[in-house]
PAMAR-444841 format. One line per field, with one value per residue: residue in three letters; x, y, z of N, C-alpha, C in turn. Coordinates in nm, 2 decimals. Atoms other than C-alpha are relative to their C-alpha. Example, Ala and Ser with C-alpha at 12.3 -4.5 7.8 and 13.67 -1.06 7.14 Angstrom:
// residues 2
rest = c(ALA/SER)
nX = c(0.09/-0.09)
nY = c(-0.12/-0.11)
nZ = c(0.00/0.00)
caX = c(1.23/1.37)
caY = c(-0.45/-0.11)
caZ = c(0.78/0.71)
cX = c(0.09/-0.08)
cY = c(0.12/0.11)
cZ = c(0.00/0.08)
END
This chain:
// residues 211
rest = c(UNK/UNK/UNK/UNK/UNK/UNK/UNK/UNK/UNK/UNK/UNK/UNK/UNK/UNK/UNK/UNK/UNK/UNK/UNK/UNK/UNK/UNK/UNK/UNK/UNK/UNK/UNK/UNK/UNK/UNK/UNK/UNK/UNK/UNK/UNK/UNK/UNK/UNK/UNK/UNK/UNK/UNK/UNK/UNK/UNK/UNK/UNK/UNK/UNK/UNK/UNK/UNK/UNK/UNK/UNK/UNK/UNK/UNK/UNK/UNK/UNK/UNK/UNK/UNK/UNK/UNK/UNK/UNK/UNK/UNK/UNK/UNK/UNK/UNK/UNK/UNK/UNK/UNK/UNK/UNK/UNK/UNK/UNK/UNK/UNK/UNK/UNK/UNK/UNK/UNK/UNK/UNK/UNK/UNK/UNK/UNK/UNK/UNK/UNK/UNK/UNK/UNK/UNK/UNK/UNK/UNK/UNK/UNK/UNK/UNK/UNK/UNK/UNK/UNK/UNK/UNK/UNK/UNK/UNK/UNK/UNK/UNK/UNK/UNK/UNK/UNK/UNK/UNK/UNK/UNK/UNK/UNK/UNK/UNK/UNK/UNK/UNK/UNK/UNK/UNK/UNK/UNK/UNK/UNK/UNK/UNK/UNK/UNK/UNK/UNK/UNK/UNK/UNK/UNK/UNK/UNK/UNK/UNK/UNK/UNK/UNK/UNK/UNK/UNK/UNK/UNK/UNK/UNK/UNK/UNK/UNK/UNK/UNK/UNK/UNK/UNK/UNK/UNK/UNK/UNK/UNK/UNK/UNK/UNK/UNK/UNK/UNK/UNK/UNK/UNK/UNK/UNK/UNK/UNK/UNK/UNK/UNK/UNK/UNK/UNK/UNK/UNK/UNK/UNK/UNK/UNK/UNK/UNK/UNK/UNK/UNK)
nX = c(0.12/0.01/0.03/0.16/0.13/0.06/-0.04/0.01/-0.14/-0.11/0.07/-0.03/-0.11/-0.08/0.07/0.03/-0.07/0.07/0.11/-0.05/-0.07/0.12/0.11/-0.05/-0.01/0.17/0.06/-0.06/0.01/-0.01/0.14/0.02/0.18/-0.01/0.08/-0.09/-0.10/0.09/0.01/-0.06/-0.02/0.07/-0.02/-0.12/0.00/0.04/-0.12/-0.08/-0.15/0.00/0.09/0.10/0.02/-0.11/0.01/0.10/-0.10/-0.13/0.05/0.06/-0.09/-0.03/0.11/-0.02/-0.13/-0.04/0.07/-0.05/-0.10/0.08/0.04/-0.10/-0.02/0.13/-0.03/-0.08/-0.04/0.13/0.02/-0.16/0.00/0.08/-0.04/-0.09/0.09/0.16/0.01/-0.04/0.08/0.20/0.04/-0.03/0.04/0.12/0.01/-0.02/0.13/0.10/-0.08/0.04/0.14/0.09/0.00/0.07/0.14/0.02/-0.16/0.03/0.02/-0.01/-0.07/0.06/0.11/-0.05/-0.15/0.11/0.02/-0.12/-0.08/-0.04/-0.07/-0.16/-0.03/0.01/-0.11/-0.06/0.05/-0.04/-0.14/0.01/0.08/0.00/0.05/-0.05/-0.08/0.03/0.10/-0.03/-0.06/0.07/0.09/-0.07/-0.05/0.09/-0.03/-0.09/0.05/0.12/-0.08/-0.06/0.07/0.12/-0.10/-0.04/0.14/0.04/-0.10/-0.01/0.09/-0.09/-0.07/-0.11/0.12/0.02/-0.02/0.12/0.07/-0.02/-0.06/0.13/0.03/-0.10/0.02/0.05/-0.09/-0.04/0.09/0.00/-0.11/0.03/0.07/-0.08/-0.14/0.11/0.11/-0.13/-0.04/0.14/-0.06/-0.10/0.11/0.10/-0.05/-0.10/0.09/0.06/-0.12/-0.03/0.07/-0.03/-0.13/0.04/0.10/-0.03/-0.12/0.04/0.03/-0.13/-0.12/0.00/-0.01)
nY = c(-0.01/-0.12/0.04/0.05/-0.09/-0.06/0.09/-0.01/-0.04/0.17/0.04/-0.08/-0.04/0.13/0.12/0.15/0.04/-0.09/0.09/0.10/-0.01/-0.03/0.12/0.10/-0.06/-0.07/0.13/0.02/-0.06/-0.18/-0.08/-0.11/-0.01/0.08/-0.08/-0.11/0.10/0.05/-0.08/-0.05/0.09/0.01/-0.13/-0.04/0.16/-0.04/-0.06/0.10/0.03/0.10/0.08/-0.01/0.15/0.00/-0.10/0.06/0.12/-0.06/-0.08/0.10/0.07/-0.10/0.06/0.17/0.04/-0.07/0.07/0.10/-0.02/-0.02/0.16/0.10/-0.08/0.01/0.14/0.09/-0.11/-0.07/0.00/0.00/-0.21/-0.09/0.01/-0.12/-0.13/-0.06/-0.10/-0.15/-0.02/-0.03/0.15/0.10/0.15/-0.02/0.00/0.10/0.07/-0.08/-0.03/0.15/0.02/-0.09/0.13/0.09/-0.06/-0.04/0.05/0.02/-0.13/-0.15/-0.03/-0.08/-0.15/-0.11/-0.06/-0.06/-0.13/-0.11/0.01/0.11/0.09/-0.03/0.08/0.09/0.13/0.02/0.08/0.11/0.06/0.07/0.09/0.16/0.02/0.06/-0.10/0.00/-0.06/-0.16/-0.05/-0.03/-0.10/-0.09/-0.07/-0.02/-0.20/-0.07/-0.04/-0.03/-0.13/-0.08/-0.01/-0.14/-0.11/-0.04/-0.01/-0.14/-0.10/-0.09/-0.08/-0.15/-0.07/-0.12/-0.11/0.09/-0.13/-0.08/0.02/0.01/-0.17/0.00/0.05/0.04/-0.05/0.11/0.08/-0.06/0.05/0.13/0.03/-0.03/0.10/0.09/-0.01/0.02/0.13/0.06/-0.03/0.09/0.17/0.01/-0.03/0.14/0.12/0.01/0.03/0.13/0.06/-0.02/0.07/0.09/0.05/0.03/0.14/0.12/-0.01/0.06/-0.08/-0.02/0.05/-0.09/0.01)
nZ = c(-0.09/0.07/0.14/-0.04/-0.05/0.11/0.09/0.17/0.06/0.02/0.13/0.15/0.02/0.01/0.08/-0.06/-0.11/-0.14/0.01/-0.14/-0.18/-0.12/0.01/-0.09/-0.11/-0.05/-0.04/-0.12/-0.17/-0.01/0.04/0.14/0.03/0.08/0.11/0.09/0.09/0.10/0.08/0.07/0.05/0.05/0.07/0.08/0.11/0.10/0.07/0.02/-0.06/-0.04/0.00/-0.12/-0.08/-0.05/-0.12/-0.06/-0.03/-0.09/-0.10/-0.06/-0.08/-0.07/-0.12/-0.08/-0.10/-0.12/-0.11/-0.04/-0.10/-0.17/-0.04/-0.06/-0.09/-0.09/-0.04/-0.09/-0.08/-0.04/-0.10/-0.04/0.02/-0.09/-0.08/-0.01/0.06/0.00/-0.04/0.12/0.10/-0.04/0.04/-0.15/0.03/0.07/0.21/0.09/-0.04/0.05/0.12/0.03/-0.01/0.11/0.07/-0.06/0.07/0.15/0.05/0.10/0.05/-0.14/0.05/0.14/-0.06/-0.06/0.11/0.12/-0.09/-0.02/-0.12/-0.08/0.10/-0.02/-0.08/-0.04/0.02/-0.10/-0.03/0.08/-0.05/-0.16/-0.03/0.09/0.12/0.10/0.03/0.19/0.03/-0.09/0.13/0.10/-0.05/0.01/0.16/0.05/-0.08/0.06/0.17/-0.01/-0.01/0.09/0.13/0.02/-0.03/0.17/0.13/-0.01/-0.01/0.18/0.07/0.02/0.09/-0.03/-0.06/-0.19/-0.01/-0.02/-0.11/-0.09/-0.01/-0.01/-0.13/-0.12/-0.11/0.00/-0.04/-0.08/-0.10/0.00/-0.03/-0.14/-0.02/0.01/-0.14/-0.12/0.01/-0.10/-0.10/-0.06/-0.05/-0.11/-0.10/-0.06/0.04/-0.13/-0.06/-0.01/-0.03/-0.16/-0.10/0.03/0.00/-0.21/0.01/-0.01/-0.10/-0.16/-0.10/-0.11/0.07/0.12/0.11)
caX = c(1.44/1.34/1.23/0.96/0.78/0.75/0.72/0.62/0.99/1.15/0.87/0.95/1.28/1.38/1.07/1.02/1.30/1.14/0.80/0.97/1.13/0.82/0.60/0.83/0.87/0.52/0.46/0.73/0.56/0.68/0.38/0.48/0.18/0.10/-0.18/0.06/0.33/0.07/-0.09/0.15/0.31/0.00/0.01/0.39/0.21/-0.01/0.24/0.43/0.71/0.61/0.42/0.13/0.11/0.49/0.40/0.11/0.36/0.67/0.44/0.29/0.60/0.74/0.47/0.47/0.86/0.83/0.52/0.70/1.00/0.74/0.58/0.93/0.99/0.63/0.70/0.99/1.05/0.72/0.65/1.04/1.03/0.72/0.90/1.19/1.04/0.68/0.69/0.85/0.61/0.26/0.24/0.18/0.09/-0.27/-0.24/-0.08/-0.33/-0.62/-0.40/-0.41/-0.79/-0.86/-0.69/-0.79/-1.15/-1.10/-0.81/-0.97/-0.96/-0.83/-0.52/-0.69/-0.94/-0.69/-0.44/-0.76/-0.77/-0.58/-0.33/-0.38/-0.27/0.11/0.08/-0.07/0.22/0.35/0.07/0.04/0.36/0.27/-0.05/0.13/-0.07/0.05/0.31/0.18/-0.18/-0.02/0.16/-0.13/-0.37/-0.11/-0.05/-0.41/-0.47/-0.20/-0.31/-0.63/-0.51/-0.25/-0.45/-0.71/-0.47/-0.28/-0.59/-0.67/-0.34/-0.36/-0.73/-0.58/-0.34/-0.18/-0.47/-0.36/-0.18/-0.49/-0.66/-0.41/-0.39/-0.80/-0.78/-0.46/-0.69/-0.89/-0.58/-0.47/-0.81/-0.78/-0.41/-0.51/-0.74/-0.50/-0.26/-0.55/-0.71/-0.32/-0.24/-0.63/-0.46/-0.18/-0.37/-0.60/-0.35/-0.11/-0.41/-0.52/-0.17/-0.09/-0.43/-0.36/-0.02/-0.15/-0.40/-0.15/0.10/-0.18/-0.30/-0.04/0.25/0.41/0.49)
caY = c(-0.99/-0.69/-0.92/-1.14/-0.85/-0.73/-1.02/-0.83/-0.66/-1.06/-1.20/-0.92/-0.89/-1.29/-1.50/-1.85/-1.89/-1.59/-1.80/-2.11/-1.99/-1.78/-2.08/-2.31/-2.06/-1.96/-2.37/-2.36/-2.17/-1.77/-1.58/-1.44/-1.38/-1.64/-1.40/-1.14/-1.40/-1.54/-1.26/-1.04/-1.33/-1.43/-1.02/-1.08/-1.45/-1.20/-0.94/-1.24/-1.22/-1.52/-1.86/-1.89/-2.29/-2.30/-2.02/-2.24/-2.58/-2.40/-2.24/-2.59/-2.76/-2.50/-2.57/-2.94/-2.93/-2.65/-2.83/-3.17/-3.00/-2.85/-3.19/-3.36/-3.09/-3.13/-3.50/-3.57/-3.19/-3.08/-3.15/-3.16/-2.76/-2.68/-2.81/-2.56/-2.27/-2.26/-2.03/-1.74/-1.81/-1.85/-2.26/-2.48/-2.87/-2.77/-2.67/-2.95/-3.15/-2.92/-2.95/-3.38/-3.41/-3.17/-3.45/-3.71/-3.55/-3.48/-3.71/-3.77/-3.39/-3.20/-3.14/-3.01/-2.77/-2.59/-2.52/-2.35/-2.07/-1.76/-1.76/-2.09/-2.26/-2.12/-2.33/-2.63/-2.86/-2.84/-2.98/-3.24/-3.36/-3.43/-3.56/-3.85/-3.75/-4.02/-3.90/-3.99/-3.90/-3.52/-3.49/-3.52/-3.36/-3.04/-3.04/-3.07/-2.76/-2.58/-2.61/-2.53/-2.19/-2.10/-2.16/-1.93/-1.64/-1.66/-1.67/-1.36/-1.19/-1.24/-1.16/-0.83/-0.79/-0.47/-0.27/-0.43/-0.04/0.13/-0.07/-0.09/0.28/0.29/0.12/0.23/0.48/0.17/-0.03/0.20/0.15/-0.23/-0.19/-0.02/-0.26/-0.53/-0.40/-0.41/-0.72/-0.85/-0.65/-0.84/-1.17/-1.17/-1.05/-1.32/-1.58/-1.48/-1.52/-1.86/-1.96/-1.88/-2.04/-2.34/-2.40/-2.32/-2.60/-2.84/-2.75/-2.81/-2.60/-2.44/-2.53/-2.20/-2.04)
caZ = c(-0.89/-1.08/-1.39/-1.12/-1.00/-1.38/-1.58/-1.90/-1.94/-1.89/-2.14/-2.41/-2.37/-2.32/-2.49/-2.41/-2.18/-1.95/-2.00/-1.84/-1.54/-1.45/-1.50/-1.31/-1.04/-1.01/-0.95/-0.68/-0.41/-0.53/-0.62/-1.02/-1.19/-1.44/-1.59/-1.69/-1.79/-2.02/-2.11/-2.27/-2.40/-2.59/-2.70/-2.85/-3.03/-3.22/-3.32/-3.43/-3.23/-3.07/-3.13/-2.96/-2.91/-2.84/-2.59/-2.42/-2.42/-2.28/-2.01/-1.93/-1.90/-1.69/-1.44/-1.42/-1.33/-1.09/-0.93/-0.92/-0.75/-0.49/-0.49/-0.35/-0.13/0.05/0.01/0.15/0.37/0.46/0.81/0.91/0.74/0.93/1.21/1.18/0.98/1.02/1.23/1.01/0.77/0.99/0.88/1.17/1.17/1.14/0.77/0.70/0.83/0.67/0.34/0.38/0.43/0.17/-0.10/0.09/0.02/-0.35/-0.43/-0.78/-0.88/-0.57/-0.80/-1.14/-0.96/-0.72/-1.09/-1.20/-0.91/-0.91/-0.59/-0.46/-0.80/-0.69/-0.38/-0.42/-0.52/-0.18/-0.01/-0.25/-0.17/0.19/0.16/-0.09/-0.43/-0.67/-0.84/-1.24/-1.12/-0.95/-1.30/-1.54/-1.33/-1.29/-1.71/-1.74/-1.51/-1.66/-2.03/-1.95/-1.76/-1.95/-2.28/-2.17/-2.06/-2.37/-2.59/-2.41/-2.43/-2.85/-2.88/-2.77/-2.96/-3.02/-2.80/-2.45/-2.44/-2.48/-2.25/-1.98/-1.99/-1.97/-1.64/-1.43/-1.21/-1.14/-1.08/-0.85/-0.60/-0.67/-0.54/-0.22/-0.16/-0.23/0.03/0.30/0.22/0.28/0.57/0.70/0.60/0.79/1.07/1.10/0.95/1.28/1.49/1.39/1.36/1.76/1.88/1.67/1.77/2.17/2.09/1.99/2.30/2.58/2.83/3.06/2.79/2.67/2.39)
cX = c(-0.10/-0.14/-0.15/-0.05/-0.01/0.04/-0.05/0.12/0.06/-0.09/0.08/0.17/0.09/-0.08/-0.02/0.05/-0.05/-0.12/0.03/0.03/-0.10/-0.08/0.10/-0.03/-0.10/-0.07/0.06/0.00/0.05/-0.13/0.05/-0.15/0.01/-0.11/0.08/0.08/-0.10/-0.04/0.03/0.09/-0.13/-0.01/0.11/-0.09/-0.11/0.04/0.09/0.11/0.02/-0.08/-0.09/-0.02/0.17/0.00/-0.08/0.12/0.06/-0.09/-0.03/0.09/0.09/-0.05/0.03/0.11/-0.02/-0.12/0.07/0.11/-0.09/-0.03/0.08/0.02/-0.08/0.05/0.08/0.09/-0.14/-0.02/0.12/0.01/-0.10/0.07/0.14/-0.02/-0.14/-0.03/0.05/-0.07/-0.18/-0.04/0.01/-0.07/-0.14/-0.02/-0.01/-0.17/-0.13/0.03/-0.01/-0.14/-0.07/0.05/0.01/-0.18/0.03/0.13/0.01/0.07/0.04/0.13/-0.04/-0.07/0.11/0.12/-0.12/-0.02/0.08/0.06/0.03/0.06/0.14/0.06/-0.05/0.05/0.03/-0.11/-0.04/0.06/-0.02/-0.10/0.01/-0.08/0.07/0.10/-0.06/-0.13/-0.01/0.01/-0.10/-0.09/0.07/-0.03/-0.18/-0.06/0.06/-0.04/-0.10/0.04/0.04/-0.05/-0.11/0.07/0.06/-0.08/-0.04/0.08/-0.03/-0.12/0.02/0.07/0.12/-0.10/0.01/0.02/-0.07/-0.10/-0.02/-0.01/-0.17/-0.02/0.12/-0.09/-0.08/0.09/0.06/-0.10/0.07/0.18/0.04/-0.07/0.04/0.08/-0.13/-0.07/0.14/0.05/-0.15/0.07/0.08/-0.03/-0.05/0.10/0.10/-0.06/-0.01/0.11/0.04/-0.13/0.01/0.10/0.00/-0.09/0.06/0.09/-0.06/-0.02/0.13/0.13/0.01/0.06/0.18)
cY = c(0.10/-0.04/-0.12/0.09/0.07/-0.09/0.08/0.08/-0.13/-0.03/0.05/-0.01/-0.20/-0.14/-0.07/-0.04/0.06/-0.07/-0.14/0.05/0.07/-0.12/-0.11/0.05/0.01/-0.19/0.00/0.06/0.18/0.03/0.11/-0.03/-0.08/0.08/0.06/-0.05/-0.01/0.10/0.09/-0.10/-0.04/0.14/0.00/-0.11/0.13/0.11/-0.08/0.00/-0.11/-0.12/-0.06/-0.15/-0.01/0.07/-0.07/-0.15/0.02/0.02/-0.18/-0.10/0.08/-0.01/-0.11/-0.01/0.11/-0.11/-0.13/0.00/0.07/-0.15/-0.09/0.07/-0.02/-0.14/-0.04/0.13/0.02/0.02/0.00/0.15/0.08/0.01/0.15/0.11/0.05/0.10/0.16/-0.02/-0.03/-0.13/-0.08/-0.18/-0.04/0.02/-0.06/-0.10/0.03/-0.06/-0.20/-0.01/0.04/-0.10/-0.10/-0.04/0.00/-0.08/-0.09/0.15/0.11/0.10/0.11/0.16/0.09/0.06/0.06/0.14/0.09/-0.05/-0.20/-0.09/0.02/-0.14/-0.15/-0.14/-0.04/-0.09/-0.14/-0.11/-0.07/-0.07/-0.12/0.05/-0.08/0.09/0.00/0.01/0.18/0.01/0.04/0.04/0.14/0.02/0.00/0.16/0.10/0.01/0.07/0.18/0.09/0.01/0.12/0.11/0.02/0.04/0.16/0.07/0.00/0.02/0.15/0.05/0.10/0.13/0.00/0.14/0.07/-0.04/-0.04/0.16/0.03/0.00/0.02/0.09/-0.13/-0.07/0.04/-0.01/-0.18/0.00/0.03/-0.09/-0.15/-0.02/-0.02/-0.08/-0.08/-0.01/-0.13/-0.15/-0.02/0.01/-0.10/-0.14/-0.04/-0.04/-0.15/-0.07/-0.04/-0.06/-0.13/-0.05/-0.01/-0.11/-0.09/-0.03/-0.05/0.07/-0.01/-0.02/0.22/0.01/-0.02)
cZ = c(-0.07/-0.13/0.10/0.02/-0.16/-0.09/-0.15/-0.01/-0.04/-0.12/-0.13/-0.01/-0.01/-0.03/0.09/0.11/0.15/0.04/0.08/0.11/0.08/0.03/0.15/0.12/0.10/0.10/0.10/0.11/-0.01/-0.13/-0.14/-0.04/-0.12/-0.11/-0.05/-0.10/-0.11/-0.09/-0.12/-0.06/-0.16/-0.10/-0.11/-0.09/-0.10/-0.07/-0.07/0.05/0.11/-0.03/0.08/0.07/0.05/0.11/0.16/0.04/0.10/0.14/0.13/0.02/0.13/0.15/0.05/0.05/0.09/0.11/0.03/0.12/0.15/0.06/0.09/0.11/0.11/0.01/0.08/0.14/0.09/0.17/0.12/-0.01/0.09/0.15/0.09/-0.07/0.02/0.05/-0.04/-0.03/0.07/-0.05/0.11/-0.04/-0.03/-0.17/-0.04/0.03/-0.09/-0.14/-0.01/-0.03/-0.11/-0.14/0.04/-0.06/-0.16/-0.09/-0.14/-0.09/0.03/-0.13/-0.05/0.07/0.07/-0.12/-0.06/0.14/0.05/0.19/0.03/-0.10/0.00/0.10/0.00/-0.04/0.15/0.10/-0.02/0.02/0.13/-0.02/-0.06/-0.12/-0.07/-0.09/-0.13/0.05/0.01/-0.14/-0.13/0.07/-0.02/-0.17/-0.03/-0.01/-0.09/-0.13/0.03/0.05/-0.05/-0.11/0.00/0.02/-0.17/-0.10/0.01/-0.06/-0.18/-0.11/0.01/-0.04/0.03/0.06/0.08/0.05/0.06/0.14/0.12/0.07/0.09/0.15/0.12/0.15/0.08/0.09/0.16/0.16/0.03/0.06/0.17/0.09/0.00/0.18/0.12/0.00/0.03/0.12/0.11/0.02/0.06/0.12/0.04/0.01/0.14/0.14/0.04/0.00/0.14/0.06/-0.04/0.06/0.19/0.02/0.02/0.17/0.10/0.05/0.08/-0.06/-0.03/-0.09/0.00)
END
């Protein structure tokens, strides 16, 4: 557990293999950070202790099987799981719904564009899956995404090189605002998300139904 909340120890210490399983992971709905993965990855490809297109591959197959396994999940669980979980997790039949319409609406592109936006490129295999995306248009949409992503991340991580040090060090008081601000832009979403969750879910039930 130790090695997802700090993917640059797993990277350095276990290469390519660490690089797949976050990648996969990150596709299947748990929030690792695919910048970091990448980044310091991209850092070892210019030290040479790693290759930088091998690094970009791995990453992007990594993805496509974790998103596929979300993909089956949403496909053939999704509204059966909301049914018995949703409610732990603040997901009600509204989502889903929101979550069809929206590739419905964009079911050229919806894929590609949401693998290009921090956070929600974790999740959006799973809706996928329910709203039906094709399976060989989900697939090359996702690896498109994902190259694209991870290629730019990496690229960063080994125009920096051996300076990332310097200029993680530069920025941790920084980091430290942006982490406070994290946590209270979280605690907000939950908040609201519990909110709209409970008037949603009183919507579907009916007047006079309770909870």
């Amino acid at each position: 557990m130790t090695g997802l909340l700090d993917p640059t120890s797993l990277v350095t210490s276990s290469g390519l293999a660490a690089i797949f399983l976050l990648s996969m992971l990150q596709s299947c709905c748990i929030p690792t950070s695919s910048e970091l993965t990448l980044g310091i990855a991209g850092v070892l490809s210019a030290t040479g202790k790693l290759n930088l297109a091998a690094v970009i591959v791995v990453a992007v197959l990594g993805e496509v099987i974790g998103a596929y396994v979300a993909w089956t999940i949403g496909r053939f669980g999704g509204r059966a799981f909301v049914d018995r979980f949703g409610k732990y997790i603040l997901l009600g039949h509204a989502d889903l719904d929101r979550a069809e319409a929206w590739y419905q609406r964009h079911a050229r592109f919806g894929v590609l564009g949401s693998r290009l936006l921090p956070v929600i490129r974790n999740f959006v295999a799973l809706p996928a899956g329910i709203a039906e995306v094709p399976l060989l248009r989900f697939g090359i949409l996702t690896a498109i995404g994902s190259l694209v992503w991870d290629g730019a991340w990496a690229g960063i991580g080994y125009g920096v090189g051996n300076h990332w040090r310097s200029i993680v060090h530069g920025f941790n008081d920084a980091g430290y605002v942006l982490g406070a601000l994290v946590v209270v832009a979280i605690v907000f979403g939950v908040v609201h998300r519990y909110r709209s969750y409970k008037a949603a879910e009183a919507e579907r039930r009916g007047p006079g139904v309770g909870a």
